[in-house]
C-alpha positions in Angstrom: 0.0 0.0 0.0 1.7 3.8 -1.0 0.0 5.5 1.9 1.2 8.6 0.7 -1.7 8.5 -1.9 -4.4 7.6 0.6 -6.6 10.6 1.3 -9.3 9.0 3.5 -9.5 12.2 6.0 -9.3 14.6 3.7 -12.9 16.9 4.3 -16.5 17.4 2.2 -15.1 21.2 2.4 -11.7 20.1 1.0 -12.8 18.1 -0.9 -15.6 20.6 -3.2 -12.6 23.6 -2.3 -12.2 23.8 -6.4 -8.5 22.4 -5.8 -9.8 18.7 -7.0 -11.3 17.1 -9.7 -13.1 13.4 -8.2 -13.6 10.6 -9.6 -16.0 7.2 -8.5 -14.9 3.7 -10.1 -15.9 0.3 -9.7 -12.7 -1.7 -9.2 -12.5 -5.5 -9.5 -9.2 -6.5 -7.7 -7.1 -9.5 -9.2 -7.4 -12.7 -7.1 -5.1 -11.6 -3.7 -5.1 -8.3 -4.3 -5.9 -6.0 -1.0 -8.7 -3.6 -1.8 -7.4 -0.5 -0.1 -4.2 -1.1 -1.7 -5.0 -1.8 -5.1 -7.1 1.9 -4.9 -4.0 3.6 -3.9 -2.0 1.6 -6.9 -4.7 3.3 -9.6 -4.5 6.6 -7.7 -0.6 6.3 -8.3 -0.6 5.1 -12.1 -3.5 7.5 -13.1 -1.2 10.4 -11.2 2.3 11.0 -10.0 3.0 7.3 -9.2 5.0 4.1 -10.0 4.3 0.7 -8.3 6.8 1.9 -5.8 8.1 4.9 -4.0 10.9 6.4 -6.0 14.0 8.6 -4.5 13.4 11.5 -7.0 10.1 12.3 -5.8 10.0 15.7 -4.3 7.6 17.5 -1.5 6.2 19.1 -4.6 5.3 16.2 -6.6 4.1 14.3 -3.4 1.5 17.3 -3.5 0.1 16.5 -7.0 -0.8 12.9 -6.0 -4.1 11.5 -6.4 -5.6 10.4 -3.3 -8.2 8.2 -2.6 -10.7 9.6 0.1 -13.6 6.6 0.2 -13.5 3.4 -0.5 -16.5 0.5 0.1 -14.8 -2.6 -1.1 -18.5 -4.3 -0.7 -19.5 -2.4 -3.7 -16.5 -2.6 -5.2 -16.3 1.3 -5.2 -13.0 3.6 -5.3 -13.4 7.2 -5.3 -10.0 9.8 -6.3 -9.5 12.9 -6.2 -7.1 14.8 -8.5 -4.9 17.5 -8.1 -6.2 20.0 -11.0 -2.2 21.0 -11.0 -1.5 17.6 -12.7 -3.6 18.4 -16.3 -2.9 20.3 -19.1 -4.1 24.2 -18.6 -5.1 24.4 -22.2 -8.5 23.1 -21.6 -7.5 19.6 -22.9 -10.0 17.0 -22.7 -7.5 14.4 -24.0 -5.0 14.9 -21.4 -7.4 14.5 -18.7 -8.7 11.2 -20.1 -5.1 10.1 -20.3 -4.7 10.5 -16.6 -8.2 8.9 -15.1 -9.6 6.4 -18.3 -5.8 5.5 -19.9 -3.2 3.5 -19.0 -4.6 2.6 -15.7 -6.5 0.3 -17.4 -3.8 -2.2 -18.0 -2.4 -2.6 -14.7 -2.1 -6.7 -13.8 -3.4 -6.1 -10.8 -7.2 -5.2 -11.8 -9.7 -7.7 -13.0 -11.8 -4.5 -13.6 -12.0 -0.7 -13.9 -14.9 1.3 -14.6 -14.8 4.9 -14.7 -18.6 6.2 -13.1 -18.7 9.5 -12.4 -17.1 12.6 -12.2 -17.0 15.9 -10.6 -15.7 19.3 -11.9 -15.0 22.2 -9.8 -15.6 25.9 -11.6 -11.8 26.6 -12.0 -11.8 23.9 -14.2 -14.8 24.1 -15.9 -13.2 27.1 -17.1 -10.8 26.2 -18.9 -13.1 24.4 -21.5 -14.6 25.7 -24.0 -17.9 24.2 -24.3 -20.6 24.2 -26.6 -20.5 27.8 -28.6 -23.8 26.7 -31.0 -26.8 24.9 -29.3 -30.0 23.3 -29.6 -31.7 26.6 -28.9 -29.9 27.9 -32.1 -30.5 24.9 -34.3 -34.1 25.5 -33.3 -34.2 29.1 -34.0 -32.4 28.5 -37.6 -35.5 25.9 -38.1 -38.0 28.1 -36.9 -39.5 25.5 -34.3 -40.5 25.0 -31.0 -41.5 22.4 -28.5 -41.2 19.3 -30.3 -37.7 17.1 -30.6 -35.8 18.2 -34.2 -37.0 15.3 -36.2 -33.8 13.9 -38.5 -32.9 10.4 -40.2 -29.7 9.0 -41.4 -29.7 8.4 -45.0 -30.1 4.1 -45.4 -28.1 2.2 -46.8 -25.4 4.0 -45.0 -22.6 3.1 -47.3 -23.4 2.6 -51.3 -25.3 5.1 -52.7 -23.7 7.6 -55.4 -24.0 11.3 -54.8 -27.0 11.8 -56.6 -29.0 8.6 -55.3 -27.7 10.0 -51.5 -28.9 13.3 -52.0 -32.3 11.9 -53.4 -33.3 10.5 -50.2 -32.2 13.8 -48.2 -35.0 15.3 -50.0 -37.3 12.9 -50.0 -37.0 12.7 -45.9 -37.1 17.0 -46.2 -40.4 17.1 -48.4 -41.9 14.6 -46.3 -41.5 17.4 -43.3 -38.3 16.1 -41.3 -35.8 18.8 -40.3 -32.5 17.1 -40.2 -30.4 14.4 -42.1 -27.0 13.4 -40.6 -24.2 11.4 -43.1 -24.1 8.0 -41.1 -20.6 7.6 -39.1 -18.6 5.6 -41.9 -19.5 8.2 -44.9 -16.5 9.9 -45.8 -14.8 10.2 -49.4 -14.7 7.1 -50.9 -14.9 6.3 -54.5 -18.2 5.8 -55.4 -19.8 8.8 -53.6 -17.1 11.3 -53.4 -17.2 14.1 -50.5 -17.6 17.2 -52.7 -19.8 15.5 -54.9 -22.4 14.5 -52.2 -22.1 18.0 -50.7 -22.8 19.4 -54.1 -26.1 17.2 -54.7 -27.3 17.7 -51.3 -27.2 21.2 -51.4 -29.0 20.9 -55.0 -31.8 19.0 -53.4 -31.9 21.0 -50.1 -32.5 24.4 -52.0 -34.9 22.6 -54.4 -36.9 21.4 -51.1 -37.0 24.8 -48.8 -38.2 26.2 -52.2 -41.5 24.1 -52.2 -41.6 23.7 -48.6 -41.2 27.4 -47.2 -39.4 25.9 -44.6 -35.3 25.9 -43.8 -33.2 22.4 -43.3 -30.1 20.7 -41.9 -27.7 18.7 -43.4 -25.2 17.0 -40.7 -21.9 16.2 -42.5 -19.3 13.9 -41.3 -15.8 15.9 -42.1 -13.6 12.9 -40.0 -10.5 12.5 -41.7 -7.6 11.0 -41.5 -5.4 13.8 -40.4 -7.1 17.6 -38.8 -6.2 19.3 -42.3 -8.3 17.8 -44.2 -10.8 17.6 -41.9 -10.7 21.8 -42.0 -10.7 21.7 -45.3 -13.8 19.6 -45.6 -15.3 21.9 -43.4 -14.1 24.9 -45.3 -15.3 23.4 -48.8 -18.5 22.5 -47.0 -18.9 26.5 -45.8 -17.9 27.4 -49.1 -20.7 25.6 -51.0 -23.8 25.5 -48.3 -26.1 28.1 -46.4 -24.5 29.5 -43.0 -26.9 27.5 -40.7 -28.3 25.0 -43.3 -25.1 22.3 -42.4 -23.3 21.2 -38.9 -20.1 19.5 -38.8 -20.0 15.6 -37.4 -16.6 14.0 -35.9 -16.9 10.8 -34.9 -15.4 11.3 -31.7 -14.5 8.2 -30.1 -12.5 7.0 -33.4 -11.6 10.2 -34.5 -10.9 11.4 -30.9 -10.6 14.4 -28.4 -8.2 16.6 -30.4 -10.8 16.3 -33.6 -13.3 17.3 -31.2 -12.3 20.5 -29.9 -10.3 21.3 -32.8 -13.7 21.3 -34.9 -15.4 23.7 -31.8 -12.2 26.0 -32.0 -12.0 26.2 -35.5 -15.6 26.8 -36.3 -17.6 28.6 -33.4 -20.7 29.3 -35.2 -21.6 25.7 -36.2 -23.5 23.1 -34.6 -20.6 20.5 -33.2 -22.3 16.9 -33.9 -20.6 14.2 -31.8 -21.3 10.6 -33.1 -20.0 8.3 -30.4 -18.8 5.5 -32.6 -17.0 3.1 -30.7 -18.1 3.8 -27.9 -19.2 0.4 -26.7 -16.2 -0.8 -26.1 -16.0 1.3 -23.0 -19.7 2.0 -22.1 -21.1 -1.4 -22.5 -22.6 -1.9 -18.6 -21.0 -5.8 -18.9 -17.5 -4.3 -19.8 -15.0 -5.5 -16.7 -13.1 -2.0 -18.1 -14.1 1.2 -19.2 -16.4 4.0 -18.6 -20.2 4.5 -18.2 -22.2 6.8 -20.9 -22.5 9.9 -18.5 -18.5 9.9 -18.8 -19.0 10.0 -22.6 -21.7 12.8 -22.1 -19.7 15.0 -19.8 -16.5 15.1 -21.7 -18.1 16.0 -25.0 -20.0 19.2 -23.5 -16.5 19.9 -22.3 -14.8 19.6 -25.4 -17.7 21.8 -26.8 -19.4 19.5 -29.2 -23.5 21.0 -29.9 -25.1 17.2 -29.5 -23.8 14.3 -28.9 -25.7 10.5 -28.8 -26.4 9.6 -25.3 -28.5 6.2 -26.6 -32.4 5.5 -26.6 -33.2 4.6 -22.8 -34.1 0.9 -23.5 -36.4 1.9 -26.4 -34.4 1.6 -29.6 -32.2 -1.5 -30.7 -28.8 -1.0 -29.3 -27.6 -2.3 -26.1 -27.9 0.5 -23.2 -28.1 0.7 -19.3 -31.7 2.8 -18.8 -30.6 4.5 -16.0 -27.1 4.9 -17.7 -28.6 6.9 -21.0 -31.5 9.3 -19.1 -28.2 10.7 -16.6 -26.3 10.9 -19.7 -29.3 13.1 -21.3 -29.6 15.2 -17.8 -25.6 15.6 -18.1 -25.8 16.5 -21.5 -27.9 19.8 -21.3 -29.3 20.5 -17.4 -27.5 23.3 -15.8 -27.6 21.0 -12.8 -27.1 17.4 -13.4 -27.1 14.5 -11.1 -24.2 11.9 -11.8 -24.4 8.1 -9.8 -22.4 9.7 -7.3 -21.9 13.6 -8.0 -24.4 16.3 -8.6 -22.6 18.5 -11.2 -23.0 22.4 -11.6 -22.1 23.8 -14.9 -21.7 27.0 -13.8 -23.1 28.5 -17.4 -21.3 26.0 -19.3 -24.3 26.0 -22.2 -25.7 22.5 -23.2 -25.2 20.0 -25.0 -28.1 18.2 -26.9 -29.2 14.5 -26.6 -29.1 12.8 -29.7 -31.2 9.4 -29.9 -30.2 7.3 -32.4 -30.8 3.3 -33.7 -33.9 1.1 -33.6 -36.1 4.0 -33.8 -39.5 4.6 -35.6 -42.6 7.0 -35.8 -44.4 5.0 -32.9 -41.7 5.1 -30.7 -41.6 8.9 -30.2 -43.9 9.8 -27.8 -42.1 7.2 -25.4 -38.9 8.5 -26.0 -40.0 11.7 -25.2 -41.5 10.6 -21.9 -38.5 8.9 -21.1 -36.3 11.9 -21.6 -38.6 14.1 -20.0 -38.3 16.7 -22.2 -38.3 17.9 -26.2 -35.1 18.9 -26.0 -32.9 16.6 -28.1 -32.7 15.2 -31.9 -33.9 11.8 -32.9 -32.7 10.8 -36.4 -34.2 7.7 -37.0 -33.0 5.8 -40.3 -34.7 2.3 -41.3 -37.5 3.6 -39.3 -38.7 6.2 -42.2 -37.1 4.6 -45.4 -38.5 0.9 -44.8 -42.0 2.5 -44.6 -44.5 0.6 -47.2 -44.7 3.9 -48.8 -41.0 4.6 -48.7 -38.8 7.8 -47.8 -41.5 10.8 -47.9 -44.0 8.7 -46.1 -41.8 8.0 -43.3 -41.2 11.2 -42.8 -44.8 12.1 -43.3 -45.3 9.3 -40.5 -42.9 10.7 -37.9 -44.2 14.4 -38.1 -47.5 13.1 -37.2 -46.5 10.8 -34.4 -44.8 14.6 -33.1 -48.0 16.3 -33.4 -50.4 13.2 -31.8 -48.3 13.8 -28.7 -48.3 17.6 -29.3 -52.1 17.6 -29.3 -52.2 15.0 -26.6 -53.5 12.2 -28.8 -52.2 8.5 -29.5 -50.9 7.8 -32.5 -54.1 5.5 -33.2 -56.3 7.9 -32.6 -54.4 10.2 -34.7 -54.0 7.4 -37.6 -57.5 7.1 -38.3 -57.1 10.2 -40.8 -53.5 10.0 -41.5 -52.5 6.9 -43.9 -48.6 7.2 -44.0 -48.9 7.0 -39.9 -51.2 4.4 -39.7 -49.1 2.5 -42.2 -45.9 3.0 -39.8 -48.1 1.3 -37.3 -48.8 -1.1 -38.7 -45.3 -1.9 -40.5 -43.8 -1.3 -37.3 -46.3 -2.3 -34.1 -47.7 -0.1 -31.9 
């Protein structure tokens, strides 16, 4: 045990003084392993520390240890607290993961490290940047109001050629849906080039808010090998499209935390859209290692990304924690958000937006909605509106009335009897 990394008197008042950021894990120790000293073993490797005390360690340094001030080894629980001294003053959402979620994983002495919560004192939510462009804004630029921003990701994600792929965009927009997002893997490959798809879809999206009256959003994913060209995606992409009419995805899990805040630096006025990709790997609640979706969700509004998927509560098709994705919604854009272990105060840091994502359709809306509690977040739901019997327009036809049954307070049966493209969604897809 390295004692000089145990914490366990340190004060609630020293603790929240601003001087620390905390952290709660689940930790698995290996068979033998003491619990008490295998906490004070992560709190060296994720600080200061090597597996033994070291003669060049100084007063100074032994003051930017991370000390462990709880443990409950029935629960399997560990919670740190860091020195904000030890990180990067730049704001740097990478380095900070390096230290709590990086190489501490792969110490031989852990069956198991989950990262749970964490807390952020204002000194260092200060240093981030946060989102710049929010929901609010995305709202305003679409000129609507108490209802979720109603999207779809164009299906089949990979294999259409620019013109078929900018087809459905406005078949989705003419059936009345506001946003369509490039799926994660759509880049610049060969058979639908990038400049060519923006091209097309910018065709289609003036041809559509021509009939329509009424203004869209094309999400674009500008991940790229190396931060150049994803600037000069973005530039090429500013260049061609409306201010407002576009927002800038980074796969941000694969593409990673310098992508991330490089986009929000770089382009300010833009709506930041983080796809998680990836991210199952960590957030998966039967992963021994890793970290739980709120983590996902608080680092992204600190890097400054606009939305970011936080999962579908249970309701969609992809594997998710209930609990895990409605505090990860709550983290993403409350001023006050409660964590498993740490109520977190933003201090003005704006929101970030939910993004619901996989497994949806028209008659699951109104129950997402509950679950979230609130119309504040973007569902884009892709096989849900282009398997419709009907295809594309229908579907979207389908999910704006599912938005106005609950707006009026109806069910979506109720609401079918006069509306064929919803009651067709019903019955394609089950009540």
């Amino acid at each position: 045990m390295q004692k000089q990394y145990l914490g366990l008197r340190l004060t609630k008042k020293e603790l929240y003084s601003g001087k620390y950021l905390l952290a709660a894990f689940t930790m698995l120790p290996a068979k033998g392993e003491d619990f008490k000293g295998l906490a004070t073993e992560v709190a060296a490797e994720s600080s200061t520390g090597s597996n033994m005390r070291v003669s060049t360690a100084t007063s100074f340094s032994d003051d930017l240890n991370a000390r462990v001030y709880k443990i409950d080894p029935k629960k399997k629980l560990a919670f740190l607290a860091y020195p904000l001294e030890i990180f990067d003053r730049g704001g740097n959402v990478q380095n900070v993961m390096t230290y709590i979620a990086g190489n501490v994983y792969g110490m031989s002495t852990l069956n198991g490290l989950r990262l749970e919560d964490v807390w952020f004192p204002k000194r260092f939510l200060d240093q981030f940047d946060g989102p710049a462009y929010t929901l609010r804004d995305l709202k305003k630029y679409l000129g609507i109001g108490n209802r979720p921003i109603l999207g779809t990701i164009v299906k089949p994600k990979i294999g259409l050629k620019p013109v078929e792929f900018a087809k459905v965009c406005y078949e989705f927009w003419a059936g009345g849906g506001d946003f369509v997002k490039f799926d994660e893997p759509q880049a610049d490959q060969v058979f639908a080039p990038f400049k060519d798809v923006i091209r097309e879809v910018n065709k289609q999206m003036r041809k559509v808010v021509k009939e329509t009256g009424h203004k869209k959003v094309f999400s674009i994913n500008i991940s790229a090998s190396d931060l150049d060209t994803m600037i000069e995606r973005a530039k090429f992409v500013r260049k061609t499209m409306k201010r407002g009419s576009y927002a800038f995805l980074v796969d941000g899990v694969t593409a990673g935390w310098t992508a991330v805040q490089t986009i929000r630096r770089k382009f300010p006025d833009v709506f930041l859209h983080f796809h998680r990709a990836g991210h199952g790997a960590y957030t998966r609640p039967e992963n021994a290692f890793g970290y739980s979706v709120p983590i996902l969700t608080k680092f992204g509004r600190l890097a400054g990304s606009s939305g970011i998927h936080t999962g579908t509560a249970g309701i969609g098709k992809m594997k998710g924690d209930v609990r895990e994705d409605i505090t990860a919604v709550h983290s993403a854009f409350d001023k006050k958000s409660q964590g498993f272990f740490y109520e977190q105060d933003w201090k003005g840091m704006k929101p970030c937006a939910p993004i619901a994502s996989g497994g949806l359709n028209p008659t699951k809306l109104a129950r997402l909605i509950d679950a979230f509690g609130s119309t504040d977040f973007i569902t884009t739901m892709g096989a849900g509106c282009h398997s419709h019997p009907d295809g594309t327009r229908a579907g979207a036809m389908a999910l704006v009335q599912a938005c106005e049954a609950w707006q009026k307070k109806k069910t979506i049966a109720q609401y079918a009897k006069t509306r064929p493209e919803l009651a067709k969604a019903i019955e394609r897809f089950g009540d």
